[in-house]
C-alpha positions in Angstrom: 0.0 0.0 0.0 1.4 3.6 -1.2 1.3 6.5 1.4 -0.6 8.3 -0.5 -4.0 5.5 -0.1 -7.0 7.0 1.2 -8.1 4.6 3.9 -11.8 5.8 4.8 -13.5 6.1 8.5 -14.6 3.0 10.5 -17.8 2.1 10.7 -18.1 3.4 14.4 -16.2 6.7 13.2 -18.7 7.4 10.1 -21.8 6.5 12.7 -20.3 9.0 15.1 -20.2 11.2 12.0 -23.6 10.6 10.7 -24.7 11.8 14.5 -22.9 15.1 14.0 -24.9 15.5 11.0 -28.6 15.0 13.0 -27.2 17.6 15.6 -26.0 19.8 13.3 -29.1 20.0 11.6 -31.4 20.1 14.6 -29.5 22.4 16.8 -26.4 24.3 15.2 -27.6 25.1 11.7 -30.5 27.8 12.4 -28.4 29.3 15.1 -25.7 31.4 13.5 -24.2 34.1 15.6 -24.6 32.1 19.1 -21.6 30.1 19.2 -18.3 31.5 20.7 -14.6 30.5 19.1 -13.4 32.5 22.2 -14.9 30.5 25.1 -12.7 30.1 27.9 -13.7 26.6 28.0 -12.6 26.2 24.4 -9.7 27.8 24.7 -8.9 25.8 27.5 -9.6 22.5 25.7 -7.6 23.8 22.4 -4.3 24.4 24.9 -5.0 21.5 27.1 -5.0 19.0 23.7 -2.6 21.3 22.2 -4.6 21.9 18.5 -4.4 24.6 16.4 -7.9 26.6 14.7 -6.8 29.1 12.5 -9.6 30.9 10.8 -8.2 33.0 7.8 -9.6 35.8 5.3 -8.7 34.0 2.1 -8.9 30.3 0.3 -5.2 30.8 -0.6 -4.0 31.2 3.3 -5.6 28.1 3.8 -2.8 25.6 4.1 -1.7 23.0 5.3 0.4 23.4 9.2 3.2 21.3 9.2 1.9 19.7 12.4 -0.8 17.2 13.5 -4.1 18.7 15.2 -4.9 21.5 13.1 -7.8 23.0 11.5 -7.2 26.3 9.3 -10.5 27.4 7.4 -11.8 30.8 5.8 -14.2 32.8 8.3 -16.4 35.3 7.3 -17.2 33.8 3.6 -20.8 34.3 3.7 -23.0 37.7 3.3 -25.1 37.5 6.6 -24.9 39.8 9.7 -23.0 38.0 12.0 -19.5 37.0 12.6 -19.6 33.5 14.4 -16.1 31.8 13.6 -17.1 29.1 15.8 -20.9 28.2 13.4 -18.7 28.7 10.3 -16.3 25.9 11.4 -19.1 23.5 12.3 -20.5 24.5 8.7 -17.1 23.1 7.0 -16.8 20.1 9.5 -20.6 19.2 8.6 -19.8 20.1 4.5 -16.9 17.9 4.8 -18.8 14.4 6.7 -21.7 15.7 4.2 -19.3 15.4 0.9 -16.9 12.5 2.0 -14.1 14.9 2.2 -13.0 12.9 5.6 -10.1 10.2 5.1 -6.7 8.7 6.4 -3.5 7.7 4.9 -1.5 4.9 5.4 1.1 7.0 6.7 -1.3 8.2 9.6 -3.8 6.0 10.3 -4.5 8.1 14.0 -5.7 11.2 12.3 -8.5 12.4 10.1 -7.3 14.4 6.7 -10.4 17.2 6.5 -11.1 19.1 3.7 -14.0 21.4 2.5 -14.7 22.6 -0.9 -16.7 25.7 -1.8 -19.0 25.1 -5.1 -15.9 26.8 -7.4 -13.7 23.7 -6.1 -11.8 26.1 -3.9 -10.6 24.9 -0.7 -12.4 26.2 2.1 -11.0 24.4 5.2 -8.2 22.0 5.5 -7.0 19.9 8.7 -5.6 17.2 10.3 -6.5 15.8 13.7 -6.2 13.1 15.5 -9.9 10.4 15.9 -10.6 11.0 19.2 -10.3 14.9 19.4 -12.1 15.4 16.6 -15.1 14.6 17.8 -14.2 16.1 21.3 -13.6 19.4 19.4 -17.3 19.0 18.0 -18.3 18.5 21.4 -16.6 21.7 22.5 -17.2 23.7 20.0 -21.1 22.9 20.2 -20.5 24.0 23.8 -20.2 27.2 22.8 -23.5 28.0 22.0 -25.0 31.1 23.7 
């Protein structure tokens, strides 16, 4: 096997996904604005595990880090009147389970490779994280909600 062989989800990860999905939809999608990427709590948790979210202006400053447990996406891409960082990286995390755009490699069989898309085919959000915080950080970040 090549390093470069997408080796999808397990069945318990894509379940665990598929549950992100109902929750997005039923609790985090109408509710733009009330979620805080700031939370002391989050913050806390993002040191504590020691991952990086780096929300940038631009599709071309998101790259990748040249670390594990990172999540870089645009902010702010939408024409609405609020400026929730945290919504619009539950958005891309819910785009990217939505689209398939969730995989592993051979090389690192621990951690998700995440990518987002917007309709042009540019690259909206990008990480790499290891399993199990993943789906802390959705816990956390749905947390945040006001």
């Amino acid at each position: 096997m090549s390093k470069d062989n997408h080796i999808y989800p397990s069945k318990d990860a894509v379940f665990k996904m598929y549950k992100y999905l109902t929750t997005y939809e039923n609790t985090v999608a109408a509710h733009p604005g009330e979620f805080d990427l700031e939370s002391k709590e989050l913050q806390q948790f993002l040191v504590k595990q020691n991952i990086i979210i780096k929300p940038v202006s631009k599709s071309k400053f998101v790259k990748d880090l040249a670390r594990n447990n990172y999540i870089v996406y645009i902010c702010g891409d939408h024409k609405t009147e609020y400026d929730d960082k945290a919504h619009d990286l539950l958005r891309y995390i819910r785009n990217a389970i939505g689209h398939a755009l969730i995989t592993k490699t051979a090389v690192n069989r621990a951690c998700f490779n995440i990518t987002d898309k917007n309709k042009n085919q540019s690259i909206t959000m990008r990480g790499n994280i290891e399993e199990s915080l993943f789906f802390a950080l959705l816990e956390q970040l749905i947390k945040t909600k006001k």
